[in-house]
N, CA, C and O atoms as a GROMACS GRO file, in nm:
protein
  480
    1UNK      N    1  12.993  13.229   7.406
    1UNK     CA    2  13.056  13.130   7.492
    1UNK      C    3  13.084  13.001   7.415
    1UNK      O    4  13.168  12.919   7.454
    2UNK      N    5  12.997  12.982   7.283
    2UNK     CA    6  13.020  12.840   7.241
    2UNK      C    7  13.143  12.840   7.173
    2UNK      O    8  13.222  12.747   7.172
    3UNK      N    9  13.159  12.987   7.097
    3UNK     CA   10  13.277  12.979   7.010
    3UNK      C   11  13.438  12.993   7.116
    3UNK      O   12  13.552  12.969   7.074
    4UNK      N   13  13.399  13.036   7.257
    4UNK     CA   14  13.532  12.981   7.318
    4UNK      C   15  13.554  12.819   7.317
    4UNK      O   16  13.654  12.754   7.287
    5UNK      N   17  13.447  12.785   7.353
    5UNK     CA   18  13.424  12.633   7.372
    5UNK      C   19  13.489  12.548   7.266
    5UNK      O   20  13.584  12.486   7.311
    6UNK      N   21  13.462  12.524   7.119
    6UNK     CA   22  13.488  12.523   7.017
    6UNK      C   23  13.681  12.550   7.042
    6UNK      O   24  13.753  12.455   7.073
    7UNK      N   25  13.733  12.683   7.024
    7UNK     CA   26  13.800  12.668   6.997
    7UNK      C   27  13.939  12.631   7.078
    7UNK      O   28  14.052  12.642   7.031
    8UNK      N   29  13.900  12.581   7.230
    8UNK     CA   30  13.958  12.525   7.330
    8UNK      C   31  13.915  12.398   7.332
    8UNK      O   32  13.797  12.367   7.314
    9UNK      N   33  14.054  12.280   7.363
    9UNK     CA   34  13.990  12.157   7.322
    9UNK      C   35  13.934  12.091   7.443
    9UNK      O   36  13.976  12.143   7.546
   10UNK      N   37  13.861  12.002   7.457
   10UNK     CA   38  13.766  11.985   7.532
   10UNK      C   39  13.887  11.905   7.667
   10UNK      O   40  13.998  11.865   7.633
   11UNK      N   41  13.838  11.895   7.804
   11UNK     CA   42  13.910  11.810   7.854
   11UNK      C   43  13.899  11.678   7.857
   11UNK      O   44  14.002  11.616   7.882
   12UNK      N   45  13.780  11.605   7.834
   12UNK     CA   46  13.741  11.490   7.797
   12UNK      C   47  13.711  11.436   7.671
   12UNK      O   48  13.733  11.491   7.563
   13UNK      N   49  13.653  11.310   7.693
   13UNK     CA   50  13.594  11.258   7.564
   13UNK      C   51  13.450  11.228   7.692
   13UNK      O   52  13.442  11.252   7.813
   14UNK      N   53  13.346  11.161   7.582
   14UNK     CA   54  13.170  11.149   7.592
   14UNK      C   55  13.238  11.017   7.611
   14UNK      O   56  13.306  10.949   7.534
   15UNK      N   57  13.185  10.995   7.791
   15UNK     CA   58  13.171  10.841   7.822
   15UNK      C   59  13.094  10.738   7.741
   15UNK      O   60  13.133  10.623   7.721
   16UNK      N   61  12.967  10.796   7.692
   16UNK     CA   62  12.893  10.751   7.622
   16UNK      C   63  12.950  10.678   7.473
   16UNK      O   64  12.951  10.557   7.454
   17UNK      N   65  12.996  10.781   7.374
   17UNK     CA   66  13.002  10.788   7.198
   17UNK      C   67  13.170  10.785   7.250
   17UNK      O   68  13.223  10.794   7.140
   18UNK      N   69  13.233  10.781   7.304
   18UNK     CA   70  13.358  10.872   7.340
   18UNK      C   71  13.409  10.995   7.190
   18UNK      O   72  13.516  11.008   7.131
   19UNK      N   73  13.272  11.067   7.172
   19UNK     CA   74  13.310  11.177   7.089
   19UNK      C   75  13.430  11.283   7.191
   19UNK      O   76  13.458  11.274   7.311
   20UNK      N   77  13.476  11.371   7.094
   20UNK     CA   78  13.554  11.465   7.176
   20UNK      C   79  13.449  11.592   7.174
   20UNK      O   80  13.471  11.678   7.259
   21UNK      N   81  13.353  11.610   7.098
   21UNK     CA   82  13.292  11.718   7.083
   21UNK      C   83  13.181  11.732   7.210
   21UNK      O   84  13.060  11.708   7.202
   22UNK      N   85  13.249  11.774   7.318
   22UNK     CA   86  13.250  11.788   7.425
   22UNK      C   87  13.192  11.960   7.507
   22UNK      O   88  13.276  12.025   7.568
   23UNK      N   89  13.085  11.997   7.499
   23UNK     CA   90  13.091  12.135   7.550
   23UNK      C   91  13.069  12.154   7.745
   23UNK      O   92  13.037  12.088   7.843
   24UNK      N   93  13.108  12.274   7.711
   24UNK     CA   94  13.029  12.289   7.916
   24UNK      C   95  12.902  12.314   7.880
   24UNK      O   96  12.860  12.356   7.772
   25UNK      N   97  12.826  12.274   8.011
   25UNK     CA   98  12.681  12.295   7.992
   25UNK      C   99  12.616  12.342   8.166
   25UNK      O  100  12.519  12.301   8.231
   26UNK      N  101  12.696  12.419   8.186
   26UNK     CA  102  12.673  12.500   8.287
   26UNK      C  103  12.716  12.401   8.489
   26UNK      O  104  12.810  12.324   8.471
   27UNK      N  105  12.689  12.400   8.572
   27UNK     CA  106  12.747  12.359   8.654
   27UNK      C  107  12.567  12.259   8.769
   27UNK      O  108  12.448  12.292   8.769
   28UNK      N  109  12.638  12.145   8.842
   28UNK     CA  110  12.526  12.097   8.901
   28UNK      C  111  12.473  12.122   9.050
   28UNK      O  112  12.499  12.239   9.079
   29UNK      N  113  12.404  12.053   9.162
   29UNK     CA  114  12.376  12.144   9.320
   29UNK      C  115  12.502  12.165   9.338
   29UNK      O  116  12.546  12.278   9.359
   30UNK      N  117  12.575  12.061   9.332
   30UNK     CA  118  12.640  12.046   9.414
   30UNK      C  119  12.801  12.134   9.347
   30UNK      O  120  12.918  12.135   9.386
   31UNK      N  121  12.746  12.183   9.261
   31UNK     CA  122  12.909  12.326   9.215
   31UNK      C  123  13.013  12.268   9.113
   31UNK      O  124  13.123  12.319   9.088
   32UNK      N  125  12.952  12.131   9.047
   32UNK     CA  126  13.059  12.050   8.934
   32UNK      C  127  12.988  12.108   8.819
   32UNK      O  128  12.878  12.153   8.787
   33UNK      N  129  13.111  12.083   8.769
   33UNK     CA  130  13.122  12.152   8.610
   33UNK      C  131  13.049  12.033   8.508
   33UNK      O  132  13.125  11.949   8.459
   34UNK      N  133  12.912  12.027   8.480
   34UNK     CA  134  12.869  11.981   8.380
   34UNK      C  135  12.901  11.988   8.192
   34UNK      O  136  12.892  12.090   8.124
   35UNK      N  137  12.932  11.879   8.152
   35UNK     CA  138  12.924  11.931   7.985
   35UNK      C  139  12.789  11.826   7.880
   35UNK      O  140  12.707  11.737   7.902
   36UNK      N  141  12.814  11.867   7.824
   36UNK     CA  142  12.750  11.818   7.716
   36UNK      C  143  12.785  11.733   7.610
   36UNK      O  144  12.880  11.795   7.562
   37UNK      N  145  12.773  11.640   7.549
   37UNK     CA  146  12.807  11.614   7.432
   37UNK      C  147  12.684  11.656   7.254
   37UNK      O  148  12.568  11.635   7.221
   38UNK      N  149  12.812  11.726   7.192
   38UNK     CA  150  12.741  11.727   7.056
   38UNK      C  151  12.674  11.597   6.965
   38UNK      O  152  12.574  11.613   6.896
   39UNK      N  153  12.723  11.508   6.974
   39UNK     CA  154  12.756  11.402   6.914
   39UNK      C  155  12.579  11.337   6.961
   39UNK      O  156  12.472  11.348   6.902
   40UNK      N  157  12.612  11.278   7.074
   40UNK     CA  158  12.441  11.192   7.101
   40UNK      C  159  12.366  11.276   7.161
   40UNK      O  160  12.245  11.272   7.140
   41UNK      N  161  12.417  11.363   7.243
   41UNK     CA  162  12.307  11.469   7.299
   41UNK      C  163  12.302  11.474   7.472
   41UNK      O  164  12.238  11.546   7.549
   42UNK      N  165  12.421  11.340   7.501
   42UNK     CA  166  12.445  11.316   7.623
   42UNK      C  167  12.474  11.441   7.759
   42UNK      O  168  12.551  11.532   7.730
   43UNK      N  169  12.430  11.442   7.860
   43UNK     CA  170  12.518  11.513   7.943
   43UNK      C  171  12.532  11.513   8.058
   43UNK      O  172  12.426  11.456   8.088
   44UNK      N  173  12.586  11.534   8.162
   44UNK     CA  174  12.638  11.514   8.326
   44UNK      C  175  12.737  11.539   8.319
   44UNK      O  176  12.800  11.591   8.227
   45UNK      N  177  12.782  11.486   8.468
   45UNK     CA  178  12.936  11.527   8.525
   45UNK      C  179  13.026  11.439   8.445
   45UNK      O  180  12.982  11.326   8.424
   46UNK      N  181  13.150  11.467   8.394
   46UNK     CA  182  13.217  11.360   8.347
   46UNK      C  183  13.303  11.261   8.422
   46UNK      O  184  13.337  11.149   8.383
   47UNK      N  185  13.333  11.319   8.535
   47UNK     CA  186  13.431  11.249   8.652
   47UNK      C  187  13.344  11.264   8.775
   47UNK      O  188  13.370  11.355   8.853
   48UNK      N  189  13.222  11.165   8.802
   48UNK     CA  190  13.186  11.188   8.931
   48UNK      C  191  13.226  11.135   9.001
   48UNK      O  192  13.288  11.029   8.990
   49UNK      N  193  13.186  11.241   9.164
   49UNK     CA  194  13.323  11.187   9.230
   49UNK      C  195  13.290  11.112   9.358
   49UNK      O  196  13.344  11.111   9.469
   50UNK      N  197  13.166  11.038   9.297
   50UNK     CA  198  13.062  10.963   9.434
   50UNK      C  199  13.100  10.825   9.396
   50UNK      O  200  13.019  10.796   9.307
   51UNK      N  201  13.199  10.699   9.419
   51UNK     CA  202  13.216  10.633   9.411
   51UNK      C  203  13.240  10.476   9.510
   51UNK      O  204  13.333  10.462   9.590
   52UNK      N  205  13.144  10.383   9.484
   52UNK     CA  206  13.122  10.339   9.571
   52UNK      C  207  13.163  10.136   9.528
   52UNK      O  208  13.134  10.057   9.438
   53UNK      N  209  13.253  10.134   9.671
   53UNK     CA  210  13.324   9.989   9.650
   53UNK      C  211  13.207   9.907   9.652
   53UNK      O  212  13.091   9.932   9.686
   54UNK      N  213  13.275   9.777   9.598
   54UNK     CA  214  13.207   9.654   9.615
   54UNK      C  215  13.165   9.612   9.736
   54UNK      O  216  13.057   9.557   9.754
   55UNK      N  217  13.265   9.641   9.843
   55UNK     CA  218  13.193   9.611   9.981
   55UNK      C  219  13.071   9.703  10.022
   55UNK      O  220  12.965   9.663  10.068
   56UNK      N  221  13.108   9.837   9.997
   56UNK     CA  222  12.975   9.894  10.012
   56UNK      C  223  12.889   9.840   9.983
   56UNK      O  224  12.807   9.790  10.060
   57UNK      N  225  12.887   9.839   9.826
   57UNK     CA  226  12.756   9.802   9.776
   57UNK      C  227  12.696   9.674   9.854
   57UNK      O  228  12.578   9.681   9.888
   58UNK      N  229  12.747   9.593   9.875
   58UNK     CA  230  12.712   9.437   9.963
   58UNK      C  231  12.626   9.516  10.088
   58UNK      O  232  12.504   9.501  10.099
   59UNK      N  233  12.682   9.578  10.153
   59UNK     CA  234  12.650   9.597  10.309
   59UNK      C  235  12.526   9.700  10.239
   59UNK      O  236  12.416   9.647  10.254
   60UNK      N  237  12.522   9.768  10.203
   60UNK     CA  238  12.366   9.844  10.163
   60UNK      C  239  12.281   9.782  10.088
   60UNK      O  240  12.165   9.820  10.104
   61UNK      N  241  12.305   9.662   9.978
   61UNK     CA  242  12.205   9.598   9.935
   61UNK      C  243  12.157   9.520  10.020
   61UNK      O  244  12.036   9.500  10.009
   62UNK      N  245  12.248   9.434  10.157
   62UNK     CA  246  12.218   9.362  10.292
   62UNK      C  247  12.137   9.385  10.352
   62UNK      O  248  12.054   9.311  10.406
   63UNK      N  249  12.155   9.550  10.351
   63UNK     CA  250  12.053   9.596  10.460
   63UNK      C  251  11.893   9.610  10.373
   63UNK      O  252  11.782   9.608  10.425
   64UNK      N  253  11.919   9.619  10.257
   64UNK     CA  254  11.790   9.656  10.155
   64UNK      C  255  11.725   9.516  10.231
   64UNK      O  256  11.666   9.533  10.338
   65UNK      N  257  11.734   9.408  10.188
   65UNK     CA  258  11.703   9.282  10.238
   65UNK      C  259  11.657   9.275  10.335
   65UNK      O  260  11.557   9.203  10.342
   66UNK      N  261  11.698   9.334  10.440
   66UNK     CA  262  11.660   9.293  10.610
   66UNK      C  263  11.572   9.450  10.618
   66UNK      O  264  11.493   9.462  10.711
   67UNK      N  265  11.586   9.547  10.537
   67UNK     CA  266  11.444   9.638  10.586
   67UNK      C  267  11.377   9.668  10.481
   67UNK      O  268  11.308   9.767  10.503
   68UNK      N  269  11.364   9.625  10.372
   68UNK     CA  270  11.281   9.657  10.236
   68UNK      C  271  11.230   9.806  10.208
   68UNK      O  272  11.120   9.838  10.162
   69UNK      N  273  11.334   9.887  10.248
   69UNK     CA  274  11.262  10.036  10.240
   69UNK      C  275  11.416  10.108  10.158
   69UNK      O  276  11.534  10.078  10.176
   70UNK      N  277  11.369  10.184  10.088
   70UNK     CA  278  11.497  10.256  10.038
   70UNK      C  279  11.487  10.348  10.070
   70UNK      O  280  11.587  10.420  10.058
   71UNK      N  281  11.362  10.407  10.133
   71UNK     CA  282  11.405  10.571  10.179
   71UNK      C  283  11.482  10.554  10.344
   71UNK      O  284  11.560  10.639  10.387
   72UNK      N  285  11.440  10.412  10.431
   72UNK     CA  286  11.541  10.390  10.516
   72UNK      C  287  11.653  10.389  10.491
   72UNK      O  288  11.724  10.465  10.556
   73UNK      N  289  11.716  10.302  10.384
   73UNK     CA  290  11.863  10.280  10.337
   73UNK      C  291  11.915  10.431  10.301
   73UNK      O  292  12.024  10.481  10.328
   74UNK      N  293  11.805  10.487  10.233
   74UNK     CA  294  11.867  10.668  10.158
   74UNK      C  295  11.909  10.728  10.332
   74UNK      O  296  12.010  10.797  10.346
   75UNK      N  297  11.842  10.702  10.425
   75UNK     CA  298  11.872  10.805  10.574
   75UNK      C  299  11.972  10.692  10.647
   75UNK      O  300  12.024  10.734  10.750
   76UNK      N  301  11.995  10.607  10.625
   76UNK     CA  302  12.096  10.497  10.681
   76UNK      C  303  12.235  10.526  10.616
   76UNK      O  304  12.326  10.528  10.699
   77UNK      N  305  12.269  10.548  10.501
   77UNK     CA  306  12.382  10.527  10.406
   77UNK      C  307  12.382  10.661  10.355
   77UNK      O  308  12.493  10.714  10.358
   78UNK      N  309  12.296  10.724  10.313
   78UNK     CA  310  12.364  10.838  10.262
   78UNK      C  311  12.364  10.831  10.081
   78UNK      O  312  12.414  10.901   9.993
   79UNK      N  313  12.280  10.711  10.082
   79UNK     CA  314  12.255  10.681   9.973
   79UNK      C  315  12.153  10.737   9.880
   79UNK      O  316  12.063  10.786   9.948
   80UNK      N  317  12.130  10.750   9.750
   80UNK     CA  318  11.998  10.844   9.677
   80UNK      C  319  11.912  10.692   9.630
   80UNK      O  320  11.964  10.603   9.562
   81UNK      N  321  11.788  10.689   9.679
   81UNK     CA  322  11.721  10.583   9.643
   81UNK      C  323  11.730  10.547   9.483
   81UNK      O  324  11.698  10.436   9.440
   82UNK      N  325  11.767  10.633   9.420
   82UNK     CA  326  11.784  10.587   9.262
   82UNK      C  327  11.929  10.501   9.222
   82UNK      O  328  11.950  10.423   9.130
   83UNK      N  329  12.002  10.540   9.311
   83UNK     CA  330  12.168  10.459   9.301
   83UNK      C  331  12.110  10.296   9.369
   83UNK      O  332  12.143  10.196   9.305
   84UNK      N  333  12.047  10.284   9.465
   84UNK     CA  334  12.008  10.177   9.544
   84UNK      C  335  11.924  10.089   9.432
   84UNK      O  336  11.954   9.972   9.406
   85UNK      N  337  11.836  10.148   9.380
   85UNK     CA  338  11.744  10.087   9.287
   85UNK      C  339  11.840  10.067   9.109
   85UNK      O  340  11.817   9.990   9.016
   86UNK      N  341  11.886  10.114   9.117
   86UNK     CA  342  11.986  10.118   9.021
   86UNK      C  343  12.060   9.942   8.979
   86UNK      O  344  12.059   9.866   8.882
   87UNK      N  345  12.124   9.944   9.142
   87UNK     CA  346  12.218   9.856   9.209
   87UNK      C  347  12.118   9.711   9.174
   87UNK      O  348  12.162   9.615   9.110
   88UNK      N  349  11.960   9.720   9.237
   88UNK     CA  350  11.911   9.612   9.264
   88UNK      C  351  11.844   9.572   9.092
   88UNK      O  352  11.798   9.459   9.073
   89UNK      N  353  11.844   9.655   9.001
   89UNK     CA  354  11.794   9.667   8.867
   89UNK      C  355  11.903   9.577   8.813
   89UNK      O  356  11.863   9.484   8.743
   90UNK      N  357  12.032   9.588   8.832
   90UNK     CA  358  12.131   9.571   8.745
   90UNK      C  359  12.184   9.395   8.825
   90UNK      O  360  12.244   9.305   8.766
   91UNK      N  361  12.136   9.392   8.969
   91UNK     CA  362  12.176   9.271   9.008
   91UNK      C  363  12.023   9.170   8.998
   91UNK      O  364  12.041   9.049   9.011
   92UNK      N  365  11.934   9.200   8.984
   92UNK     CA  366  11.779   9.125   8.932
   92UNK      C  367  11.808   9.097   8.777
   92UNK      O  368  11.777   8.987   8.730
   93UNK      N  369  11.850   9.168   8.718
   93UNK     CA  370  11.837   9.124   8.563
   93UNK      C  371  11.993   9.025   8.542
   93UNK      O  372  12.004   8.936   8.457
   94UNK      N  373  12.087   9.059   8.623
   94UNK     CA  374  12.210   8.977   8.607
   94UNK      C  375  12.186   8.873   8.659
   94UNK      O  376  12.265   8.782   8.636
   95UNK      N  377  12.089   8.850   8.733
   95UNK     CA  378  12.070   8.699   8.780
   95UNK      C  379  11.954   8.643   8.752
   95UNK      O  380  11.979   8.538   8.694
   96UNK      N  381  11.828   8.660   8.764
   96UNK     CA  382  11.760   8.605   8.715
   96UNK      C  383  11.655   8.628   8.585
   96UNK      O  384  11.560   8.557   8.555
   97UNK      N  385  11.705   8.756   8.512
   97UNK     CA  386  11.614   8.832   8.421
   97UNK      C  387  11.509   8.843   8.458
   97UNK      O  388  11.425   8.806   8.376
   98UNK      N  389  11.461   8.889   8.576
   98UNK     CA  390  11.336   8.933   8.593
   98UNK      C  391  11.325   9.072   8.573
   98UNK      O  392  11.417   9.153   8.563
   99UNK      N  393  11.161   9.099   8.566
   99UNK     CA  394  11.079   9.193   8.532
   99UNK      C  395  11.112   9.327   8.605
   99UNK      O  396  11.088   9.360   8.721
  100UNK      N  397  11.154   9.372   8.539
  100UNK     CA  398  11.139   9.584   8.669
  100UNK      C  399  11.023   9.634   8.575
  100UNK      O  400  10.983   9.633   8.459
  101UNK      N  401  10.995   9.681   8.711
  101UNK     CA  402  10.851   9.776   8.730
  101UNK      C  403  10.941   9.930   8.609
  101UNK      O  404  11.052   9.967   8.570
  102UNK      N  405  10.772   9.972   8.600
  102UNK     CA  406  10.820  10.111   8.504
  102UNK      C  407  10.895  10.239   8.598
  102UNK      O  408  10.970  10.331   8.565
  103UNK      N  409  10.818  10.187   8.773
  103UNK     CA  410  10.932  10.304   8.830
  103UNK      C  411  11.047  10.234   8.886
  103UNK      O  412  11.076  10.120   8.924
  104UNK      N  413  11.114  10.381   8.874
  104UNK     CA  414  11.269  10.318   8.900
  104UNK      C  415  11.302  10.297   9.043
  104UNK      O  416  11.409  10.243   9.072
  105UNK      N  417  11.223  10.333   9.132
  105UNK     CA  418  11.226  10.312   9.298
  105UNK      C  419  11.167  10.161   9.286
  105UNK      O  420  11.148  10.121   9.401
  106UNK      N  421  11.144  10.099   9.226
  106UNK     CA  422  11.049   9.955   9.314
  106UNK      C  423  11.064   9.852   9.180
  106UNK      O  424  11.082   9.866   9.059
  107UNK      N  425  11.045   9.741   9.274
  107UNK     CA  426  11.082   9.689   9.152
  107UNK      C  427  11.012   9.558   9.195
  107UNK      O  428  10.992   9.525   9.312
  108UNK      N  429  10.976   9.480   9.071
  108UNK     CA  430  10.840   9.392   9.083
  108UNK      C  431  10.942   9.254   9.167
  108UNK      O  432  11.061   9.226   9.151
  109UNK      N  433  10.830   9.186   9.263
  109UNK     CA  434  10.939   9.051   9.340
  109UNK      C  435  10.849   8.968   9.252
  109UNK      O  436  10.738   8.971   9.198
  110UNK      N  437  11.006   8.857   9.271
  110UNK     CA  438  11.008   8.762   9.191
  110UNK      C  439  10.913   8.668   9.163
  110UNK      O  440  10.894   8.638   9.281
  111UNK      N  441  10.821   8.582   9.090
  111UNK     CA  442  10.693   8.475   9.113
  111UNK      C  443  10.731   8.406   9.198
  111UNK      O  444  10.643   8.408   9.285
  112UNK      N  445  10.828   8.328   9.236
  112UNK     CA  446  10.868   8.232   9.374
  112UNK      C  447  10.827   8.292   9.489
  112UNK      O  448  10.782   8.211   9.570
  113UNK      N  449  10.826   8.410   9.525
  113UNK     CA  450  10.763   8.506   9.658
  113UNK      C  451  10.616   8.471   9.660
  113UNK      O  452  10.559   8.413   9.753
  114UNK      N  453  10.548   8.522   9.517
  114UNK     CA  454  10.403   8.568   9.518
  114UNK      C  455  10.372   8.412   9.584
  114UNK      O  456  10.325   8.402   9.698
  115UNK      N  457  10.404   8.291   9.500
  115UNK     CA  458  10.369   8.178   9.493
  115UNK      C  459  10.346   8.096   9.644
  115UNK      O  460  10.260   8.017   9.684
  116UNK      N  461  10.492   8.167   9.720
  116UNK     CA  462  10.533   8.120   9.830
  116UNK      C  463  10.380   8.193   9.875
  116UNK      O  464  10.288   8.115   9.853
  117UNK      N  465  10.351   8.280   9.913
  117UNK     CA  466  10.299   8.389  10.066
  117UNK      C  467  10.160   8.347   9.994
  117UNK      O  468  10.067   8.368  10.072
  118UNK      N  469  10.111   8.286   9.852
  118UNK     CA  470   9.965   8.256   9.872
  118UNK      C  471   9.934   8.118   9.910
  118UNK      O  472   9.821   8.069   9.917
  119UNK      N  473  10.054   8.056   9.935
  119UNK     CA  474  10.001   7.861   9.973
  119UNK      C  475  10.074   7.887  10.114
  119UNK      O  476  10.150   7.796  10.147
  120UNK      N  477  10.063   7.996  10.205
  120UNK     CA  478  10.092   8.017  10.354
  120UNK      C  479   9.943   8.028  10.393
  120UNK      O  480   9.911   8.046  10.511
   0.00000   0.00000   0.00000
């Protein structure tokens, strides 16, 4: 199978390296065609097709806020608690460089909180 692979050219390039050396690497739950890259070792879907606007994202990080649970938000939205935590990883370090926890569901609150709720 590799030497078909090989000698058909790939349909993409590696989002990653954007190498072309591009293989299939069998398919995911949900029936998409996974590949591989030779090059860094990368692999997933190359065109996924779960894409989510800016307004979304607002109205589900909103709600993160007003219920502090992501497995609520995951049964509210339809969302995978790792895209949610993802979201709040990438908007905590863009604003204030704070600390994330080693898991990727939770993520450490800020010293202004701790500081606040022990002089209550």
């Amino acid at each position: 199978m590799d030497f078909v692979n090989e000698l058909t050219p790939p349909p993409f390039h590696c989002p990653h390296c954007r190498s072309d050396l591009v293989v299939k690497n069998g398919h995911n739950l949900k029936g998409k065609q996974q590949y591989r890259c030779k090059r860094c070792g990368k692999s997933g879907v190359l065109n996924p097709s779960v894409r989510y606007t800016e307004e979304q994202k607002k109205e589900i990080l909103s709600a993160y806020y007003t219920y502090r649970s992501l497995r609520r938000i995951e049964r509210m939205f339809g969302v995978t608690r790792e895209t949610v935590a993802a979201w709040l990883k990438k908007k905590t370090l863009g604003d204030e460089q704070a600390p994330v926890s080693r898991y990727p569901a939770t993520l450490i609150r800020p010293t202004w909180y701790a500081r606040q709720s022990q002089e209550a």
